[in-house]
N, C-alpha and C positions, 0 to 999 in steps of 0.2 A: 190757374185762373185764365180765362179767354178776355180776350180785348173786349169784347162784346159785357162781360159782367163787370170788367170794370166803370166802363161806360154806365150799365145802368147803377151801379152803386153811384157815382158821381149826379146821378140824375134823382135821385133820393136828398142829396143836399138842396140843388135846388129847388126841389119840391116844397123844400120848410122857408123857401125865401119866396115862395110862389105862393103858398100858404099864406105867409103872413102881409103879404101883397094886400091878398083877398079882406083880410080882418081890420087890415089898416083903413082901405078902400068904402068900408061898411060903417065906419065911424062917422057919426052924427056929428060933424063941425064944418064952419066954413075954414077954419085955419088949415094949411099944408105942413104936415111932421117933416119939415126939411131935415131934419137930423135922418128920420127912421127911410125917405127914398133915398134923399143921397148915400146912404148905406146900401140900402137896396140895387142903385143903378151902380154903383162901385163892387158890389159881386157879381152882378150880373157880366160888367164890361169885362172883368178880369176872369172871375171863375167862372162862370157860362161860356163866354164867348169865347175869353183868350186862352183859355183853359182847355176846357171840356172840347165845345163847337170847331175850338181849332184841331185836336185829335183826332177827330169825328171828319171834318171839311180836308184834313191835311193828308191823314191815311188813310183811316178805313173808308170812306167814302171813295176815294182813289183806286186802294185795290177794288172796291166792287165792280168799278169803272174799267178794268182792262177787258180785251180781248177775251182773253181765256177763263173769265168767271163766267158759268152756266147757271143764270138765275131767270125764273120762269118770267118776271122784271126788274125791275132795275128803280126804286122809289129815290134813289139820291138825289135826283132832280128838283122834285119836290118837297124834299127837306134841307135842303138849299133855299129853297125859295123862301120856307119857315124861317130859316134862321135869320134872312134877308130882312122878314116882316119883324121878327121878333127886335129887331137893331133899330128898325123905326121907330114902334113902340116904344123903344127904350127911348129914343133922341125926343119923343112927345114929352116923356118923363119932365127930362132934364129940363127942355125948352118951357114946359109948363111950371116948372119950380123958378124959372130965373125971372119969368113970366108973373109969380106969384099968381098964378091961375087953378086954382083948385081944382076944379073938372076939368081941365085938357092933363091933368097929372092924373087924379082917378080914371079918367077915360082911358088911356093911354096905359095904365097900369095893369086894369083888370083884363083890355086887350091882350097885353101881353100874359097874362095870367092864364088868360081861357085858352091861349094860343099853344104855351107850353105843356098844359094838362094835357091837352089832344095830343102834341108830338112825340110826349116822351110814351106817351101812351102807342105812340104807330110806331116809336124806336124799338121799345121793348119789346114789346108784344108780335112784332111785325116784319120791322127790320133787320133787327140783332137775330131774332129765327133765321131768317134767310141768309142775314150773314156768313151765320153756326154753321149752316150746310152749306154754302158754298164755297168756303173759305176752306182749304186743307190745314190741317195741322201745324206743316212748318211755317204758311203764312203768318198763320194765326200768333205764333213764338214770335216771328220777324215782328210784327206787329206790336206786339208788347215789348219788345225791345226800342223801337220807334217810340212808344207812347212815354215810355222812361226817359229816354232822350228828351223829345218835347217837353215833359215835365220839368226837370233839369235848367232845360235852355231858357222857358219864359217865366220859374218862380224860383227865385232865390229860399236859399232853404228857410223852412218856417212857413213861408208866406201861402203853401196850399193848406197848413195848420191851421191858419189865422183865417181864412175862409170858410175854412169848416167849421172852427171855433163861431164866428160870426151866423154862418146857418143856423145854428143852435141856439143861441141868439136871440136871433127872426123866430124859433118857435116858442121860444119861452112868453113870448111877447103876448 
């Protein structure tokens, strides 16, 4: 497996919690499912961000970043910046829940919703391509050696199970 497919497989879970963003968001009430975001912004902070976006932001975005990788550009910039917004949107979330604000929690939701569709959509399709070719082989091993590590250091065992268990979740929903 390349760092790059693990990557989009992890971006498959989030989809079902982005998914169900969407469905939640669509529901005819003035009341806030504080149970179903706070679930939501507690995967996102942990398995998107602290998770995923950190592998992503800690090494491969890194290596693409040295000197000696030859890529026609270089989009880390800009997915940096996404991930930036997407942390915003999440903090409208929260602030909108504690808020008991209905629309600045939908607003803020489906923001990030539409935000993530687009990225994982310019990761997969875009990025992780360019990655695949410019990344050699042995980096490529280092890397998923790196990714296990990281794994390891920021979820006690179980706890990336219990996330994914929770995605599935969000889509039964």
């Amino acid at each position: 497996m390349k760092p790059t497919e693990m990557l989009a497989n992890e971006h498959e879970h989030i989809l079902k919690v982005v998914n169900a963003l969407i469905r939640e968001c669509s529901k005819d009430t003035q009341n806030i499912n504080k149970e179903f975001f706070e679930g939501a912004i507690d995967f996102i902070r942990n398995y998107a961000d602290k998770f995923h976006h950190a592998k992503e932001e800690d090494i491969l975005f890194k290596e693409l970043c040295r000197d000696d990788v030859q890529m026609h550009c270089n989009p880390t910039e800009q997915m940096l910046y996404e991930h930036d917004l997407g942390r915003g949107f999440v903090k409208g979330m929260s602030d909108g829940i504690k808020e008991n604000n209905r629309k600045k929690v939908v607003d803020n939701a489906l923001s990030y919703a539409n935000l993530l569709q687009e990225h994982i959509y310019k990761e997969n399709n875009i990025l992780y391509s360019m990655a695949d070719e410019a990344l050699d082989e042995k980096t490529q091993k280092k890397m998923l050696q790196m990714f296990k590590k990281a794994e390891a250091e920021r979820f006690a065992k179980g706890v990336k199970e219990k996330y994914i268990e929770l995605a599935s979740e969000f889509e039964r929903r």
